[in-house]
C-alpha positions as CSV (number, residue, x, y, z in Angstrom):
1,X,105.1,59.6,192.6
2,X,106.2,62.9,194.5
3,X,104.5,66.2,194.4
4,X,107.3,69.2,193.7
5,X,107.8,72.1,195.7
6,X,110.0,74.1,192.9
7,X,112.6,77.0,193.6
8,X,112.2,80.1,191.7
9,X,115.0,81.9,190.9
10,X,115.1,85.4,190.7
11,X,117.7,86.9,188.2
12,X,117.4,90.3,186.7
13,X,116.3,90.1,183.6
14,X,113.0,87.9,184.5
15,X,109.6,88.9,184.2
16,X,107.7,90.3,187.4
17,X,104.4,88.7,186.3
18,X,104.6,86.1,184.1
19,X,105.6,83.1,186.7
20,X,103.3,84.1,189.0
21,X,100.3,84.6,186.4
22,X,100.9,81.5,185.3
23,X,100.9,80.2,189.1
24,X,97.6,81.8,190.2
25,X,100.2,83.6,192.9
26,X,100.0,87.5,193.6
27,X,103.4,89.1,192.0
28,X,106.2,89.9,194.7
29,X,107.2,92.9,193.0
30,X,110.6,91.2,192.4
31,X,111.5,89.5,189.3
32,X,110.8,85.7,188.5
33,X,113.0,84.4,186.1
34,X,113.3,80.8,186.1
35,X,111.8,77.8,188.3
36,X,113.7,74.6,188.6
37,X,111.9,71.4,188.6
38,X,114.6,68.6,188.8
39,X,117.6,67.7,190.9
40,X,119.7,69.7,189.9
41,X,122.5,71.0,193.6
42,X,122.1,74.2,192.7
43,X,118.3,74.2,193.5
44,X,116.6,70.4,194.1
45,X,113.2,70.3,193.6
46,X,111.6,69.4,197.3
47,X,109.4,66.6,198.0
48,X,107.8,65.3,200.8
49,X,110.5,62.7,201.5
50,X,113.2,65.6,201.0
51,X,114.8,67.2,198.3
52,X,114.7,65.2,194.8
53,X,118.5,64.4,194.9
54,X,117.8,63.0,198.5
55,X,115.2,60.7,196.9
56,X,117.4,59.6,193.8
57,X,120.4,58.9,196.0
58,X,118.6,56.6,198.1
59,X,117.6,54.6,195.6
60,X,118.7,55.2,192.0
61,X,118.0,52.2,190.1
62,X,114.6,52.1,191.8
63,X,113.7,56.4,190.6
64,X,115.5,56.3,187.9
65,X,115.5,52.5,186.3
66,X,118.4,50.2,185.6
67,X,118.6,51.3,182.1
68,X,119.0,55.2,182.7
69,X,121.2,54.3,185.5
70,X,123.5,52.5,183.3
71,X,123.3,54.6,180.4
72,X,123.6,58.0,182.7
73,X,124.7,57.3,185.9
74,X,122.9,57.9,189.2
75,X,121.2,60.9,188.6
76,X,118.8,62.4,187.1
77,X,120.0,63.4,183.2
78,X,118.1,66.6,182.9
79,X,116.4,69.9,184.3
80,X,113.2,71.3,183.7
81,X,112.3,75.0,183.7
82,X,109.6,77.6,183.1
83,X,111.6,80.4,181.9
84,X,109.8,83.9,182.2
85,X,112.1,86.9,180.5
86,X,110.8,90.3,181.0
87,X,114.5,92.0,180.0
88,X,117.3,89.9,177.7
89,X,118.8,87.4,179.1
90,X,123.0,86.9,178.5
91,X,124.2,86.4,175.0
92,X,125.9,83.1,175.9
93,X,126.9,79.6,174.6
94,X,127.5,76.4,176.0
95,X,130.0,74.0,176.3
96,X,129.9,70.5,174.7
97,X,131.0,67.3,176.9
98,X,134.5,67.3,176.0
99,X,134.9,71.0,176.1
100,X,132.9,71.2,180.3
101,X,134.9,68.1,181.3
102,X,138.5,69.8,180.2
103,X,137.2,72.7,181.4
104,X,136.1,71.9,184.8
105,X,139.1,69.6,185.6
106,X,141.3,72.9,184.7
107,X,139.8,75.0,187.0
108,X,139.2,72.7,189.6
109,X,143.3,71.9,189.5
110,X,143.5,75.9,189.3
111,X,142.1,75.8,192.5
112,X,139.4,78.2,191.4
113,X,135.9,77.9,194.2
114,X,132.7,76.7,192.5
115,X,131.2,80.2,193.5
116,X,134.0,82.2,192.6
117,X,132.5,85.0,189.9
118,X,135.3,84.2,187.3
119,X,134.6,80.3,187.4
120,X,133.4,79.6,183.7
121,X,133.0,75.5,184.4
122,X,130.6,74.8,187.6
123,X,129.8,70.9,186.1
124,X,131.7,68.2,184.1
125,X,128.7,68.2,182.1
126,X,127.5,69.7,178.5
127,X,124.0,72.0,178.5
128,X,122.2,71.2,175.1
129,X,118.7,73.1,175.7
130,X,115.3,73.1,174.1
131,X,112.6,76.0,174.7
132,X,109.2,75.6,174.0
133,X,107.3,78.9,173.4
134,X,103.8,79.1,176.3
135,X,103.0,82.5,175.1
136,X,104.6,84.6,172.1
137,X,108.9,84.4,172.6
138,X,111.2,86.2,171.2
139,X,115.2,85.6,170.7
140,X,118.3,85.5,169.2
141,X,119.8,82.2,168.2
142,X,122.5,81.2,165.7
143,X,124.7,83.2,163.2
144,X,123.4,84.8,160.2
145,X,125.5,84.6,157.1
146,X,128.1,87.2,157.4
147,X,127.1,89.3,154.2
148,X,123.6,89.7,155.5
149,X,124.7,90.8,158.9
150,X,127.3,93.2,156.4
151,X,124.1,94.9,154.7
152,X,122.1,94.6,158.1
153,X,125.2,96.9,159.3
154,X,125.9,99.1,156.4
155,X,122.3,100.4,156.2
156,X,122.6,101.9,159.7
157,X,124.9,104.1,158.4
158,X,127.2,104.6,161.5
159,X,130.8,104.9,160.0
160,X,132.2,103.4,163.1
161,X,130.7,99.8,162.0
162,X,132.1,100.0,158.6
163,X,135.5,98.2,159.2
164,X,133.2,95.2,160.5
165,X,131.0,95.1,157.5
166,X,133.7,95.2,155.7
167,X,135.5,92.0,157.6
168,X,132.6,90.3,157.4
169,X,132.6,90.7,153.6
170,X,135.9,89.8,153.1
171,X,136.7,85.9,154.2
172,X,134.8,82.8,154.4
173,X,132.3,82.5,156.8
174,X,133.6,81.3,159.4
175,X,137.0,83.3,159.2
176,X,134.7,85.9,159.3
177,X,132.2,85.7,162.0
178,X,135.3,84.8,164.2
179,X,137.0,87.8,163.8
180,X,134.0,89.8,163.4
181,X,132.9,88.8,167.2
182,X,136.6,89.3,168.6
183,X,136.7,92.5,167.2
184,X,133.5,93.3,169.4
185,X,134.5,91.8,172.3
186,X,138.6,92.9,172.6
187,X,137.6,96.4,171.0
188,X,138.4,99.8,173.0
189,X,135.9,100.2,175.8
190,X,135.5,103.4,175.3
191,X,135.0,103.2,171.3
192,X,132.5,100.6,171.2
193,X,130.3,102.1,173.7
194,X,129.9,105.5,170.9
195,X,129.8,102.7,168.1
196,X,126.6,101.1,170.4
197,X,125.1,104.2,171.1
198,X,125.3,105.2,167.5
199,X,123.6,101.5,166.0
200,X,121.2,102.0,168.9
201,X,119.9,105.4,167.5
202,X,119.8,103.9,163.8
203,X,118.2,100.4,165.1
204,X,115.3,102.7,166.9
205,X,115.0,105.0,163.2
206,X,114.8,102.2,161.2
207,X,112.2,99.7,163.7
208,X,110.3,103.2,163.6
209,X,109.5,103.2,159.6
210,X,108.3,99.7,158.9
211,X,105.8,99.1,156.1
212,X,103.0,97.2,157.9
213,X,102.1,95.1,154.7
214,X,105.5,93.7,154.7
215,X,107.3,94.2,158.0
216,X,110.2,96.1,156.6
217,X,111.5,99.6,156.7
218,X,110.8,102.1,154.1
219,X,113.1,102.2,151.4
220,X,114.3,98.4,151.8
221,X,111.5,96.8,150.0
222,X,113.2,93.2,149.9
223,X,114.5,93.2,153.2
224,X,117.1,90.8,152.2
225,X,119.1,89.0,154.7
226,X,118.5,90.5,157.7
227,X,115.0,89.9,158.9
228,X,113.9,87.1,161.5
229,X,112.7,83.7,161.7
230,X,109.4,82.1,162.8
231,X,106.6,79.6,162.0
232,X,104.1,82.2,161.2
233,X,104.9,85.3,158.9
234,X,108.2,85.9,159.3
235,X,108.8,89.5,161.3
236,X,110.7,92.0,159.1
237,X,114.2,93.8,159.8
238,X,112.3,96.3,161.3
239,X,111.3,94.0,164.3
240,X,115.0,92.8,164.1
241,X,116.4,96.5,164.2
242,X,114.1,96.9,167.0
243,X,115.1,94.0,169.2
244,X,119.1,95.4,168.9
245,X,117.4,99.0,169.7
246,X,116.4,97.3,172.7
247,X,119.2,95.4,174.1
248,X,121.3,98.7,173.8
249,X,118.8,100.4,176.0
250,X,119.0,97.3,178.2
251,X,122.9,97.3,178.5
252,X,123.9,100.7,177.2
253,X,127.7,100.6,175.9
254,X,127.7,96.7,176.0
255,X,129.7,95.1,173.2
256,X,127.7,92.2,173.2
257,X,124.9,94.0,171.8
258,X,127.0,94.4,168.4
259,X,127.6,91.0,169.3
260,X,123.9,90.0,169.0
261,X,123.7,91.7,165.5
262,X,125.6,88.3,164.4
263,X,122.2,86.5,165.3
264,X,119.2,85.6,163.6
265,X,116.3,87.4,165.3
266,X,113.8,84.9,166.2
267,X,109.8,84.4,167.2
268,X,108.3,81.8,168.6
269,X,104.6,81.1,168.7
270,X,103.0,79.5,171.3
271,X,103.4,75.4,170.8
272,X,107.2,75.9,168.6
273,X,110.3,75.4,170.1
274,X,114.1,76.3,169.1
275,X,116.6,73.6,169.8
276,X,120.4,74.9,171.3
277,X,123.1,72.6,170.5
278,X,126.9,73.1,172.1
279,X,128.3,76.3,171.0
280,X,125.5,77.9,169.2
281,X,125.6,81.9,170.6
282,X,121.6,82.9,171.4
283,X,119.6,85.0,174.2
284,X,116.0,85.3,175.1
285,X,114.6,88.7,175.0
286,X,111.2,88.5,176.3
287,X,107.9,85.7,176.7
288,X,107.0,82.5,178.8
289,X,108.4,79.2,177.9
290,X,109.3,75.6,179.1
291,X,112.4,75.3,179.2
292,X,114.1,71.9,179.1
293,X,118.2,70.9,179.2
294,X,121.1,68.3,180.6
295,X,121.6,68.7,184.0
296,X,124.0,71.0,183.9
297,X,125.3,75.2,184.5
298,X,127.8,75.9,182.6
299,X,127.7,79.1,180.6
300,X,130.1,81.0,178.8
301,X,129.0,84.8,178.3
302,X,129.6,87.0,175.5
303,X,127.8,89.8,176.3
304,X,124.9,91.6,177.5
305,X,125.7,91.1,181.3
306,X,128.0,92.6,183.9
307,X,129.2,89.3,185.0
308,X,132.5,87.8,184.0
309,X,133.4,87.3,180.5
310,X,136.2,84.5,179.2
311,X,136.9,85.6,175.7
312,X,139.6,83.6,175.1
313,X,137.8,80.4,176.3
314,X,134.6,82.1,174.9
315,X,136.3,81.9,171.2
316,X,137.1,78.0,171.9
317,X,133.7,77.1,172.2
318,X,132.1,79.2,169.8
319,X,130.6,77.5,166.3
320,X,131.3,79.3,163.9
321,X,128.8,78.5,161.3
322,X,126.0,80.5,159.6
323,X,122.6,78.4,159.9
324,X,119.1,78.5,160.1
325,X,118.1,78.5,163.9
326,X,114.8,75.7,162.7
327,X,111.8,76.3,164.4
328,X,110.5,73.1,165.9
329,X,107.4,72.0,165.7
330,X,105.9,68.7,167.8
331,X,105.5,65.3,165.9
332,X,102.3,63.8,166.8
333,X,102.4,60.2,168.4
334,X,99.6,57.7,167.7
335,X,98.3,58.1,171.2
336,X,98.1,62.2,170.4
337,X,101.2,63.2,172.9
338,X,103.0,65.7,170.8
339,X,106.9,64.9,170.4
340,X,109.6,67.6,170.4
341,X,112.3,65.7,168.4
342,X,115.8,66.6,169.0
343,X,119.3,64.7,168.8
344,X,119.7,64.4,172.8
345,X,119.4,61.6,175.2
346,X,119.4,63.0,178.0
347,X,116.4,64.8,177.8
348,X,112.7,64.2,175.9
349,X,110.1,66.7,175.9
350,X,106.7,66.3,175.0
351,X,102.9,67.9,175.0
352,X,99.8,66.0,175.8
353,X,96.3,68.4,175.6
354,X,94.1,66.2,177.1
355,X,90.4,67.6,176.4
356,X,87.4,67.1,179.0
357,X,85.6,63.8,179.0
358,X,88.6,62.1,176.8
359,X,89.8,58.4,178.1
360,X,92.6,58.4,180.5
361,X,95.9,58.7,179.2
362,X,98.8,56.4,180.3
363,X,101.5,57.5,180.7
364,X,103.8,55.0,182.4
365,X,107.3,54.3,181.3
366,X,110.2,52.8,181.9
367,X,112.2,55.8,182.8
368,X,112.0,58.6,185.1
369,X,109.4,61.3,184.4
370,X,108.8,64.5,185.5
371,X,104.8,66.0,184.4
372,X,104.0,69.7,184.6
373,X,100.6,71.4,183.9
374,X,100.8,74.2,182.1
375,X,97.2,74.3,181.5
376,X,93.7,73.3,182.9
377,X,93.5,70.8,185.8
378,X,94.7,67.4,185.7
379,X,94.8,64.4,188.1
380,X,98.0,61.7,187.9
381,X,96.7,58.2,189.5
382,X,99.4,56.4,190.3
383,X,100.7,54.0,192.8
384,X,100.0,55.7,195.9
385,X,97.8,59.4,196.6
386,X,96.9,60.9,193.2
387,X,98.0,64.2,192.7
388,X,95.9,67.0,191.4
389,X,97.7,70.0,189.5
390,X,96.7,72.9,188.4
391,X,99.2,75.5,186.3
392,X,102.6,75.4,187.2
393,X,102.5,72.1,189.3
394,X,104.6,69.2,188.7
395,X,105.0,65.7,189.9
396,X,108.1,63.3,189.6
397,X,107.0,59.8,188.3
398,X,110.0,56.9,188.9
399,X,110.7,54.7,186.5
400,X,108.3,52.2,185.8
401,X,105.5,53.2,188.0
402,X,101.8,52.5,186.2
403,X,100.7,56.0,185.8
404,X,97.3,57.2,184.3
405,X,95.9,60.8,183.9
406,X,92.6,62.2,183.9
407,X,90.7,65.8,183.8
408,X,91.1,68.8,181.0
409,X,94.2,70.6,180.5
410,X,97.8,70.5,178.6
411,X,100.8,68.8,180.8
412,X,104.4,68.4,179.4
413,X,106.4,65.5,180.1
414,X,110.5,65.4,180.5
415,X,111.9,62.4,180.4
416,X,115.1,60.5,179.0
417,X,115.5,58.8,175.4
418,X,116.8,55.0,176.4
């Protein structure tokens, strides 16, 4: 087993405190958005012996286990993250495996850098992601159906926004979300940022007169079709209006917060987890979570960001279908590890609390492993030195090493489904 020493990476929109609270580490000052705990090129994971990669390379069928190996390749399928979002992150989508490997061959015979700031394919690889809330998380994820986002629109009463209500109302579903999102992203610059500043003015009016018994603005009773999703008591629109009120005063003039209006507005409680499958538009607005994917960075943007936007490729990958985003909640295994059940091989997530006094828990397995406290303290016995972690620490476990742990606290477990 290897200790990790984990990059954090410090993008805009992440939260000053939350990494480092979570750490036990005095803040920087700077924003701490994301720390990477696999082997992925863009930021290995260090060990002792050198970076993860280094490790895997040398010897993948003994890390990673004939089986992964010869169902993956030699490397290691996924990569773990703790996410912290103090601002919104990019409305953006991800490729599925056709779509990155077409994609990435095309720019790679384009002749286009890896680094260059209008590459849209870094990988060959598809990014299906699952994030599991630590403390209270809130989103955007999936389309609503196109007559809801219509009434969610109409009751802002800006007059710019009606031709998109009224497009939205006027085909199928999936005609009309299409050409509901290319009218937002292709529209006049220079109209769409009045048309923003407008929505944002009626998003703050309406967030401001919310009925606390029900969660929904004053003279909308129902609150029908526009309010968000979550395990517990469902927030009304008026936490919804609020959340677009916010990204507007984020990115002021930014299409891609009309965009966003598309989505379902989304809360995760602590424990629950959204699933992202290939092409499904969402952002994170704000909150702590574990964030786990396919090795992979490829990101299409639609919005939200002052980075480079593809709409034409955007529009390609884009689903187009109105759905429930479906909160996740863990499936309890006989041995009381918690199961996040999704449709992905490459990665497995899972939750073990393991209380004070309790008998140790194995966890050995025949594929590789990578165990994070998030919690307590906990000790890992395994073949060689036991490790000791405390919040925020993480070990990689190879495949097939015996692999007991003992103390009080919650770890989480990424590993591949074989």
């Amino acid at each position: 087993m290897d200790r990790l020493d984990n990059t954090i990476r410090p993008y805009a929109w992440g939260s000053v405190t939350a990494i480092p609270r979570l750490l036990g580490t005095e803040p920087t000052g700077e924003p701490q958005a994301e720390m990477w705990m696999g082997a992925h090129p863009g930021a290995p994971s260090r060990t002792a012996r050198g970076t993860l990669a280094d490790v895997i390379d040398a010897d993948p069928r003994g890390t990673l286990g004939a089986p992964a190996v010869e169902r993956f390749g030699p490397r290691l399928p996924f990569l773990l993250k703790i996410l912290a979002a103090g601002a919104p992150v990019s409305l953006q989508v991800h490729p599925d495996l056709p779509q990155a490997q077409r994609g990435h061959a095309r720019e790679d015979r384009l002749g286009i850098p890896l680094d260059a700031p209008h590459r849209t394919y870094k990988d060959a690889n598809h990014k299906p992601e699952l994030i599991c809330a630590l403390t209270p998380f809130e989103g955007l994820c999936g389309f609503r159906e196109p007559t809801a986002t219509a009434d969610l629109l109409t009751r802002l009463g800006v007059d710019s926004l009606k031709p998109y209500a009224d497009m939205l109302r006027a085909h199928p579903p999936e005609a009309a979300l299409r050409e509901a999102l290319t009218a937002f992203l292709t529209a006049d610059r220079a109209e769409i940022a009045a048309t923003v500043a407008e929505a944002a003015q009626a998003c703050d009016r309406l967030a401001r007169y919310e009925d606390p018994a029900t969660g929904n603005p004053t003279g909308n009773p129902t609150g029908s079709g526009t309010g968000g999703t979550s395990g517990t008591p469902a927030p009304g629109p008026a936490s919804a209006y609020a959340a677009y009120a916010s990204l507007a005063h984020h990115y002021p003039g930014d299409p891609g917060v009309l965009a966003a209006m598309l989505l379902h507005h989304v809360r995760l409680q602590p424990g629950e987890a959204l699933f992202l499958g290939a092409g499904v538009p969402h952002t994170y607005l704000q909150g702590l979570g574990v964030e786990i994917m396919a090795n992979s960075d490829n990101v299409l943007r639609c919005g939200l960001t002052p980075k480079h936007i593809d709409v034409p490729e955007l529009l390609r990958v884009v689903r187009f279908e109105a759905a429930d985003p479906g909160i996740l909640r863990p499936e309890a295994s006989p041995d009381g590890e918690e199961v996040y059940d999704t449709p992905i091989d490459e990665f497995r997530l899972s939750r073990l609390v393991h209380p004070e006094g309790a008998v140790p828990a194995t966890l050995t397995a025949d594929t590789p492993q990578i165990v994070m406290c998030t919690a307590g303290t906990v000790t890992l016995h395994g073949e060689g030195p036991e490790e000791t972690l405390a919040p925020g620490a993480s070990v990689f476990v190879p495949a097939g090493e015996k692999t007991r742990l003992t103390g009080a606290g919650t770890v989480f477990r990424a590993t591949v489904v074989i």
